[in-house]
Each structure stands twice: as structure tokens, then as C-alpha cells.
C-alpha positions in Angstrom: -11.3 20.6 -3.0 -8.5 18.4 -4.4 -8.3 17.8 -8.3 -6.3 14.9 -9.8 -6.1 14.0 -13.0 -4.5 10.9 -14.2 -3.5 10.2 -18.0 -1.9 7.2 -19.7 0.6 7.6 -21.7 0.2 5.0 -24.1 -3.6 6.6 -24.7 -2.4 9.9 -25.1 1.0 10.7 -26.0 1.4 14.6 -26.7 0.2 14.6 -22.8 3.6 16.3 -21.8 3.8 18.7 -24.3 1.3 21.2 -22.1 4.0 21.1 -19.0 7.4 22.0 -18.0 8.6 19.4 -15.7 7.7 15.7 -15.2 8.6 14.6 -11.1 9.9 11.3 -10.2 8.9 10.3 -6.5 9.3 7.2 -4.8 12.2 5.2 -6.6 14.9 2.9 -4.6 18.8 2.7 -4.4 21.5 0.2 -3.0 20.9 2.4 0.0 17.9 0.5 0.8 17.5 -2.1 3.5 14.8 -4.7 1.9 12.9 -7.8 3.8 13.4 -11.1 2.3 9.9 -12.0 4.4 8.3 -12.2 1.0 10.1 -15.6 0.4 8.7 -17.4 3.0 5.1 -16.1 2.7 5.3 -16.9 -1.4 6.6 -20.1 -0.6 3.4 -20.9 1.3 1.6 -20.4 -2.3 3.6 -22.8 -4.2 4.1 -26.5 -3.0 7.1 -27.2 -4.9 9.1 -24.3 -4.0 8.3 -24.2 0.0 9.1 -28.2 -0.1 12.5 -26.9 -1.7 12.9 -24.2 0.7 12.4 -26.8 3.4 14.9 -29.2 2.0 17.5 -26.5 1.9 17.3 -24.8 5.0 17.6 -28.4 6.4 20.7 -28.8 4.8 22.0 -25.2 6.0 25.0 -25.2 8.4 23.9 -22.2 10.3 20.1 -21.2 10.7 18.0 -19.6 8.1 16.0 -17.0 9.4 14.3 -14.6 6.9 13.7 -12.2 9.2 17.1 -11.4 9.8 17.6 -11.3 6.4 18.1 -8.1 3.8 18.9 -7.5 0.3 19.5 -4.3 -1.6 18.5 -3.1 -5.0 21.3 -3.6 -7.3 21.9 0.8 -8.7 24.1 3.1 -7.0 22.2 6.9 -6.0 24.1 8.4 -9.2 22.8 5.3 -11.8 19.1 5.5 -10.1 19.1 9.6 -10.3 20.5 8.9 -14.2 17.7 6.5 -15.1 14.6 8.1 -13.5 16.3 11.8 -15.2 16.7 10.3 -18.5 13.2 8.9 -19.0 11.9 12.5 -18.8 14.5 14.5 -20.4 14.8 11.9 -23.0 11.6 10.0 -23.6 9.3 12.9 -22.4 11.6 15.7 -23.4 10.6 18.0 -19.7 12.8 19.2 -16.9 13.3 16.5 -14.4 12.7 16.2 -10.8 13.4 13.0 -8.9 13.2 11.9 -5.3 14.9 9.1 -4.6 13.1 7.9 -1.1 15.1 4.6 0.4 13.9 2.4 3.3 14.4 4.4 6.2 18.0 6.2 4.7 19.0 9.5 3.2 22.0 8.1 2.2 21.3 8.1 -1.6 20.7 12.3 -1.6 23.6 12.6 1.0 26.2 10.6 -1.5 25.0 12.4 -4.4 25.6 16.1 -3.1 29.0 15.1 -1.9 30.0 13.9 -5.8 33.2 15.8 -7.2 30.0 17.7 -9.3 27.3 17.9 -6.5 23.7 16.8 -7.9 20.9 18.9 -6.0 18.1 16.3 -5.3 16.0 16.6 -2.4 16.7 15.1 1.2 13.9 12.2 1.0 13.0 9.0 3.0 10.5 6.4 2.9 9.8 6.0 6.5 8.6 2.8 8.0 5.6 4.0 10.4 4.9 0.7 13.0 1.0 1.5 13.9 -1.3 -0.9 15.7 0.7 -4.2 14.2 0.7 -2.5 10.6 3.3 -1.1 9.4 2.6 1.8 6.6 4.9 4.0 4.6 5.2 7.4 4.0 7.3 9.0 1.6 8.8 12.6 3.3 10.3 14.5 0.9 12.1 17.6 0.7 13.7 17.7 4.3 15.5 20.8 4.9 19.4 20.8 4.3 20.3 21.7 7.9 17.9 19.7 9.9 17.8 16.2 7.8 20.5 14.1 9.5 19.1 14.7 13.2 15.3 13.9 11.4 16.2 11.0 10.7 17.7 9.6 13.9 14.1 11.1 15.0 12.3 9.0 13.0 14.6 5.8 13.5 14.0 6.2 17.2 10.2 6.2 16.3 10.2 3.3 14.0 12.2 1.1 16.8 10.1 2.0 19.6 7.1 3.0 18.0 4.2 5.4 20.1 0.9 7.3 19.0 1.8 10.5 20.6 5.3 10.7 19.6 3.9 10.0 16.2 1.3 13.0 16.1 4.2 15.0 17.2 7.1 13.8 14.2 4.6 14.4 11.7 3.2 17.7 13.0 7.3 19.0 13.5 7.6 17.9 9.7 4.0 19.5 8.8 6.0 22.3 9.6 8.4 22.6 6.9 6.6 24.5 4.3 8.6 23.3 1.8 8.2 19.0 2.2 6.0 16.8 1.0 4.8 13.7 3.1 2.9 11.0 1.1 1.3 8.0 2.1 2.8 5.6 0.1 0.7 2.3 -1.4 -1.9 3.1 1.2 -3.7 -0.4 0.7 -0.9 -2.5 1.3 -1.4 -5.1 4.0 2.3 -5.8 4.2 1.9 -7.8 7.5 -0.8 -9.7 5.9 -3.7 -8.9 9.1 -5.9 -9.9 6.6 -8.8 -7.4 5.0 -10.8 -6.8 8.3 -8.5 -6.3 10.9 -6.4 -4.4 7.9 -9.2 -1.8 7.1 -9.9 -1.1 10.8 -6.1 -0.4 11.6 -6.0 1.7 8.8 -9.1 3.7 9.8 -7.4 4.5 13.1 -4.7 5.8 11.5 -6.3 8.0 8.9 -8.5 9.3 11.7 -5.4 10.5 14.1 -3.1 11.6 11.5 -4.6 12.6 8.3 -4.5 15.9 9.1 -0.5 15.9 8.3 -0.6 13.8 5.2 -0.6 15.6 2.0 -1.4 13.1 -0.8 -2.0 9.5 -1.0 -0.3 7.1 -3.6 -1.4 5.9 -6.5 1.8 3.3 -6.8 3.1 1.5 -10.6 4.1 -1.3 -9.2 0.3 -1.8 -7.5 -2.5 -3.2 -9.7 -5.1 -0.6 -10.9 -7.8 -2.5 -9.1 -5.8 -1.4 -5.8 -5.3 2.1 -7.2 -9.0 2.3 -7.7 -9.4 2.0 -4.3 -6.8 4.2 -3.5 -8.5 7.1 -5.9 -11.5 6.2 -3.6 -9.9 6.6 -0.2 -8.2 10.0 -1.4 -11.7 11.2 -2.1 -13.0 10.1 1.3 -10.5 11.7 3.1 -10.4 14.6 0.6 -6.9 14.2 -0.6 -5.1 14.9 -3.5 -3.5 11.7 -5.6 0.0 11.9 -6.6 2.7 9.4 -8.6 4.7 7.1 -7.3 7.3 4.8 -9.2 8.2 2.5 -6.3 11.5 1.4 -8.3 13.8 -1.4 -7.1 15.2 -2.3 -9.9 16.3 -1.0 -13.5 13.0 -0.3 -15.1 12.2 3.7 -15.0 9.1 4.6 -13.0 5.9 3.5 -14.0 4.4 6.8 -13.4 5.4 10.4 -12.7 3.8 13.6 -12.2 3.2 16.6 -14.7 3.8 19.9 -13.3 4.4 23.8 -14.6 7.1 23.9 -11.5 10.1 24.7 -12.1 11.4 23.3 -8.6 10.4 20.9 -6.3 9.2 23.4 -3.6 7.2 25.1 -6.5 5.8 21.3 -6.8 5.3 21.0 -3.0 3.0 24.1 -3.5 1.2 22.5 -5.5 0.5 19.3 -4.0 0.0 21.3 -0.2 -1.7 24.2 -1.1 -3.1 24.5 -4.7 -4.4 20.7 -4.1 -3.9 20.0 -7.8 -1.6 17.0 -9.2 -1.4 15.5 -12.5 -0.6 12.0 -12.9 0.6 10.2 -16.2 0.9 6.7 -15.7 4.1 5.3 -18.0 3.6 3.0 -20.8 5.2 -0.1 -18.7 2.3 -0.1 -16.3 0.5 -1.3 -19.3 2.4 -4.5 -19.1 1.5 -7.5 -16.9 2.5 -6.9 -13.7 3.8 -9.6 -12.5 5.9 -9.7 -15.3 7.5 -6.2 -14.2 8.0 -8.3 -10.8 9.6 -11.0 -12.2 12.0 -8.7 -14.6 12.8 -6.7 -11.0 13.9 -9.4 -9.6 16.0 -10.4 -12.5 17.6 -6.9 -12.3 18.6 -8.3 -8.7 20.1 -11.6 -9.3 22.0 -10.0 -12.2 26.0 -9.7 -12.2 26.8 -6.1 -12.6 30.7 -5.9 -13.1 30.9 -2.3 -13.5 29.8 -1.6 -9.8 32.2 -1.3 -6.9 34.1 -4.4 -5.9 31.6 -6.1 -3.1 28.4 -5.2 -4.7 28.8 -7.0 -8.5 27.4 -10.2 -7.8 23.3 -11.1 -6.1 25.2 -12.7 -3.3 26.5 -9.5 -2.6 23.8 -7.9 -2.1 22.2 -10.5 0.4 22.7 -10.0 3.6 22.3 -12.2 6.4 22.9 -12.2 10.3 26.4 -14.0 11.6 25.5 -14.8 15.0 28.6 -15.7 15.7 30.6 -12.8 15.0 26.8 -10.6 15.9 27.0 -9.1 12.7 25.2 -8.9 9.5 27.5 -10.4 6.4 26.9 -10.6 2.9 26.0 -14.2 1.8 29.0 -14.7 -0.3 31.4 -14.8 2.8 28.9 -17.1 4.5 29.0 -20.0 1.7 31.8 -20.7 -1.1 29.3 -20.7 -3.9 25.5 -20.5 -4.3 23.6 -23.8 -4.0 22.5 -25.2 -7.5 19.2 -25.4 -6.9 19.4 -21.7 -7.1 21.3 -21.1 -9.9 18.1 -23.3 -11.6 15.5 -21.3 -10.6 17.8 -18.1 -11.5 17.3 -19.6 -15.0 14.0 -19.6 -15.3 13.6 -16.1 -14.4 16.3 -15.0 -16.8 14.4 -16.6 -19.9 11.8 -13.9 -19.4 14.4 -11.8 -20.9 13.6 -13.3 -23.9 10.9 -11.1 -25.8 9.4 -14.3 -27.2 9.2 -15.5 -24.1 8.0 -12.4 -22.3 5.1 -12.1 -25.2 4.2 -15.5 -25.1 3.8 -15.6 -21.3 1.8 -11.9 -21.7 -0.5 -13.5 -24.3 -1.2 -16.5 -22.2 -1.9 -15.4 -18.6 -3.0 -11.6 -19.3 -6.3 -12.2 -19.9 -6.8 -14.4 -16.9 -4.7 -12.2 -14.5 -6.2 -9.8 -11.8 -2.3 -8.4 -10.3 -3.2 -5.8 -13.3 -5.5 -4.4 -15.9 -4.1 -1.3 -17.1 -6.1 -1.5 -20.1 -9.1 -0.9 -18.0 -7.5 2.8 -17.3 -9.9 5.1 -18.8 -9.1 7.7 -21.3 -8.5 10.6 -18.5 -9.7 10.4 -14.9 -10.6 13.3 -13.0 -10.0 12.1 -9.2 
């Protein structure tokens, strides 16, 4: 039978000292393709901001379509790698593992073993898995050397043309590899909002047909704990083992890890695969409000970051947009000559949460009331 256990950091914090190595799974790069659906949808929730929204895209000389829209997270492979290793060798004082696992791209481990002084990390995708009008996520890590590259045109091929049998057989050929991990990643996300019912029954079908090649399920920092309950009671239902999952974007370390003996991460994919055990230690940031830890992300995006590569400095940068015209997609800051200014406000108010008056005050007044998070509610140690 799986065994999970799941510790807080904050509650306990000579947790580490029992273990070897702490694993980082799950994290993003600039390598990442990410939707800018989300504005549209959180627009819906807020009267002033989708009447802005409106007024804007009136105003916008070519069309504004969100969904062919992208940004990227704002670190480079080598600064993402540095910041996840650092919060365990430093602040946990283990051996670090990390798994950097973009949208649909190896391009993060592939840059980082061709450095002047190679860095070792495993071959690691999250994989975008169309199912039934869903779309879930599973994090495949560990890909062997030789074979990664032509996986994932496999898997691109899948995700563009998606079909149930060819799926059963992508993730039995990856089954296969004794040495990777596949993870179901945030499990209870309802990304395409089909709403709860139709959510739950899509889901269903898919535990039911491929279960039998996923090896742990998610419990994710940047997800409430009220999901993540649910989550601990979905892995139990389908008698799985839990397992960490930072789900970084921008330049806060993850909010959780794993705890492990291993002293590599195929000696950690034994564990997970065959010995069924994990132990999660959630981070002491996943105590804070959460969607605070959103709204600081997305500050880490809009930021100017004038020690990266020229092109990728400023947030407009990092925005891409299609050119129908020239049938292309283009970085926003060749499609305008400067942000509008309406922008630039609402920029503002985000950055003042950088302020830790600010940030404390705006903890003290909406925490209680909040249900994106209640870490508190966390119990001392959780056997799962």
C-alpha cells in the first residue's frame, strides 16, 4: 500500500535533519509557453477591470485575441536550477535534486547540459494531456538521455491531435522506462472551467483508462490545501502515493519538496514506483495567503530584469502575441511603441505588495476570510 507522509516546515523544523536529499519537482523556466486565457476569465469576476479590458481592446489597432496569446516566466534554466538548489542546500542544508518540467519543452535541461560546465538535471516535461475537453497535466520526469528529443515530438504530436488509444500507448512506452517518474500534476484543476459535474466525470474516465501508468498524484504549493485535501483523498481511492510539487513561475522557491534517503533521482524514482513511499514537507511560504504568492508571481513577471539577455529584460518581452500579418508570433514590444498607461497603473498596484507593510496589512485583513488557502489548518504530520 502507498505511505505518504506530509510535514510542515514551519511546525517542525529539524524535519530534514533525518534525510539526505530534499527533490524539487515541478518548477518553470523562460522555456515555458504560458496562456494568457486567465485574463479574460478573471476579468469576468471583476466589473471594473473587464469594462477596462473592453475599452482597450476597442482601442487596439490589430485584434486582441487571448488565445493566441503567450507569456513566459521571467528566469533563465541556469537562475531557476540556482534558486530551487539553493533553498535546499542552503536553507535545508541536504543534497539537491530538481526537475525543472516546462509547458510541453525540454529545453530548460537540454540548455543546461550544453553550459561551458554541464549541469546533470533530469530530461523533464510537463505534458499537456487533451482528454474528453479537459486538458490535465502530467509531469514525466527522468526521460532517458538518448530517447528524449524524438519523445517529445511523440508527445507534441499527441497533444495537437489528441486520441485515447494513442494515449494508452505514449504512456505505457514511457511506463517502460524504469527509471522515470510520471505524475499527475494538480489533479483537481478544472483549467477549462467544465464546471464540477461534467469535471469529475471526465476525470473519472481518465483515472479509469490510465491509472495504471501514473505513479503519484500531486499535492501542488501553489493549490489551496482544501484542494490538496481532496487530492490526498483521490490518491487513496486510486491507491497512489502523494508526491511534491512546487509549480514555480516565478522567483519564489518551491513551496514544497520531497524528503528522501536517495542519493539520485533514479534511487528517488524507486522510491516513488516501487517502494510506494514519499515524504512531503510543505515550505514555510505555503503558510502565506495564497493569493498573495499569486499576486507576488505576477510581480516577478512584470518586473524589469536588466541582467538577462537583450530581448527578454522587460514584461513586454516576454508577451507574446500572434502578427497575422507577417503569420508569426512577436513579442508585444515590437507590436506597440510603449505600454498603454492604464497598464503601467495597475502594474502599480501590484508592486506595492512589495511593501512588507503592505503585504502584512493585506494578510491581516483578508486571511481570515479567505478560502484560496488555510495552511494553518495543516495538521502536525499527516500520514496519507
Amino acid at each position: 500500500m502507498p505511505q505518504t507522509q506530509i510535514s510542515c516546515l514551519w511546525k517542525q523544523p529539524d524535519i530534514a535533519d533525518k534525510y539526505r536529499t530534499a527533490v524539487s519537482l515541478h518548477s518553470h523556466t523562460n522555456q515555458s509557453k504560458e496562456s494568457l486565457l486567465f485574463i479574460p476569465a478573471y476579468a469576468e469576476k471583476w466589473p471594473l477591470l473587464r469594462w477596462a479590458l473592453k475599452e482597450q481592446c476597442k482601442k487596439s489597432v490589430r485584434p486582441v485575441d487571448f488565445s493566441q496569446a503567450y507569456w513566459t516566466p521571467p528566469l533563465p534554466p541556469k537562475v531557476a536550477f540556482e534558486l530551487e538548489s539553493n533553498q535546499i542546500e542552503i536553507d535545508l542544508g541536504l543534497m539537491s535534486l530538481v526537475s525543472l518540467t516546462d509547458h510541453d519543452s525540454i529545453g530548460a535541461p537540454t540548455a543546461l547540459r550544453e553550459l561551458p560546465s554541464p549541469i546533470q538535471i533530469p530530461f523533464a516535461v510537463e505534458w499537456s494531456v487533451p482528454f474528453d475537453g479537459a486538458i490535465f497535466h502530467l509531469g514525466v520526469h527522468n526521460l532517458p538521455e538518448s530517447q528524449a528529443h524524438l519523445i517529445m515530438d511523440d508527445l507534441a504530436a499527441y497533444t495537437s491531435n489528441p486520441s485515447a488509444p494513442r494515449l494508452l500507448e505514449l504512456l505505457a512506452a514511457l511506463h517502460e522506462f524504469p527509471e522515470s517518474l510520471i505524475v499527475f500534476n494538480h489533479p483537481l484543476w478544472d483549467q477549462h472551467c467544465l464546471g464540477q459535474s461534467k469535471f469529475r466525470a471526465t476525470l473519472d474516465r481518465f483515472l479509469q483508462s490510465c491509472v495504471q501508468f501514473l505513479h503519484a498524484f500531486e499535492l501542488n504549493a501553489m493549490r489551496s490545501w482544501s484542494e490538496n485535501k481532496e487530492v490526498i483523498q483521490l490518491g487513496a481511492a486510486w491507491q497512489r502515493p502523494l508526491i511534491s510539487g512546487g509549480d514555480r513561475h516565478g522567483c519564489e522557491p518551491s513551496g514544497s519538496l520531497n524528503l528522501t534517503r536517495a542519493s539520485s533521482f533514479s534511487d528517488f524514482v524507486n522510491e516513488i514506483r516501487r517502494e510506494q513511499l514519499s515524504h512531503i514537507v510543505f515550505m514555510p511560504q505555503y503558510a502565506e495567503l495564497l493569493g498573495i504568492r499569486f499576486m507576488q508571481t505576477v510581480i516577478d513577471t512584470i518586473r524589469d530584469y536588466p541582467e538577462h539577455p537583450v530581448g527578454s529584460r522587460r514584461w513586454d518581452e516576454r508577451v507574446f502575441h500572434m502578427d497575422f500579418k507577417m503569420g508569426c508570433y512577436r513579442p508585444l514590444s515590437t507590436l506597440w511603441k510603449a505600454p498603454p498607461p492604464y497598464l503601467g497603473q495597475i502594474f502599480s498596484i501590484f508592486r506595492m505588495l512589495e511593501n512588507t507593510s503592505v503585504r502584512h496589512a493585506v494578510s491581516f485583513t483578508f486571511g481570515g476570510k479567505s478560502e484560496l488557502h488555510k495552511a494553518s489548518e495543516i495538521p502536525h504530520e499527516v500520514i496519507a
